[in-house]
Structure formats: structure tokens, C-alpha cells
PALUM-755778 format. One line per field, with one value per residue (C-alpha): residue number from 1; y, x, z. Coordinates in Angstrom, 2 decimals. Layout:
<sites>
k = (NUM ...)
v = (Y ...)
u = (X ...)
w = (Z ...)
</sites>
This chain:
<sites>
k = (1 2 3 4 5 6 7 8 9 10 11 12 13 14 15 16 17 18 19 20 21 22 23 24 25 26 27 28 29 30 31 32 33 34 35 36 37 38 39 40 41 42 43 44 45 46 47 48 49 50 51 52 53 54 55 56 57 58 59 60 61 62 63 64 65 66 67 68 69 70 71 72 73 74 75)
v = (31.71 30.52 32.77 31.50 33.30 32.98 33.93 34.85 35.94 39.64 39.90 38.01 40.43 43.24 41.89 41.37 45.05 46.22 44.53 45.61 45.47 41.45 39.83 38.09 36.39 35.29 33.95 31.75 30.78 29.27 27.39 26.12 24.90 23.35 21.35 20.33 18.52 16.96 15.46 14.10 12.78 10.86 9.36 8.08 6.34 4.84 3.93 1.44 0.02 -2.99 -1.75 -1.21 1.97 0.18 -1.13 2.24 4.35 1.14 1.45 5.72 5.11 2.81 5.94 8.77 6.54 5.73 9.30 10.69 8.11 9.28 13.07 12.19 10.57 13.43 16.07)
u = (69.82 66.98 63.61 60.44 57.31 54.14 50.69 48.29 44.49 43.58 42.48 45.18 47.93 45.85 46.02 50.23 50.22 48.74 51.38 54.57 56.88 56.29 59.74 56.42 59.45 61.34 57.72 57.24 60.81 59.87 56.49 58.17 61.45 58.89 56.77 60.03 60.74 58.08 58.15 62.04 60.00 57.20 59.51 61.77 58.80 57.00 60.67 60.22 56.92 55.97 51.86 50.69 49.45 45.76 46.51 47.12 44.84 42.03 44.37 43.97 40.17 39.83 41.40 39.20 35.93 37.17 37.82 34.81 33.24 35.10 34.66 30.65 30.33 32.19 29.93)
w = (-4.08 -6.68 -7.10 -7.12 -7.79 -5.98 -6.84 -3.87 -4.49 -4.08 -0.96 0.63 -1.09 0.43 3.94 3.05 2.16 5.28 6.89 4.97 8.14 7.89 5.29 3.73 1.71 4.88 5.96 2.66 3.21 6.06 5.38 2.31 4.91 7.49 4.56 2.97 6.38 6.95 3.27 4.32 7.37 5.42 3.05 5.49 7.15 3.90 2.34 5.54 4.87 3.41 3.25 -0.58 -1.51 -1.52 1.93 3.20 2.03 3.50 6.45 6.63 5.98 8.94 11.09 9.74 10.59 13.97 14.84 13.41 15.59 18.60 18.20 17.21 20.42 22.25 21.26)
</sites>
């Protein structure tokens, strides 16, 4: 299996060395196996679309005003 090396700020690595019965590798493993999939995900969706890039980031704009709109109103 490969190696990668991380770098993590100071105060996180403290917190991980508090907590040395946690795999911490077995936990990047897995955030790093969870974003992969839901990268596969994403390009199998925009391999389908026919928007341009400008279209859909107007498109994602449209949907951030409308739900700050929504949650505005809510509170």
C-alpha cells in the first residue's frame, strides 16, 4: 500500500496524542475513501450535463441567494 504524509497544525496533533488508542491512520483512510466517492459521484453527474461552467456557477449562485433568503426569513 502507498504512504502519504500529512501535516496537521500543533494543536490538532496534540488533541491526536491525547487520544493514541484512535488508528488516526485508519481514520484518514477513511475521510480520504468517503471524499474519493463522492468525487466518482460528482463526475458521473457533470460528465451528464450539458450546463457550462459559467451557467453553473450563475445556476449555484441562484441557490445560495434563495436559501439565504429562506433561512433569513426563518429566523
Amino acid at each position: 500500500m502507498p504512504t502519504i504524509t500529512l501535516s496537521v497544525p500543533e494543536d490538532i496533533k496534540k488533541d491526536m496524542e491525547d487520544s493514541r488508542e484512535i488508528n488516526w491512520s485508519a481514520v484518514a483512510r477513511e475521510a480520504i475513501k468517503t471524499k474519493v466517492a463522492q468525487l466518482r459521484i460528482l463526475k458521473a453527474i457533470t460528465a451528464k450535463s450539458k450546463l457550462s461552467e459559467k451557467d453553473a456557477l450563475e445556476l449555484g449562485r441562484k441557490i445560495n441567494a434563495s436559501l439565504h433568503e429562506r433561512y433569513k426569513k426563518s429566523n
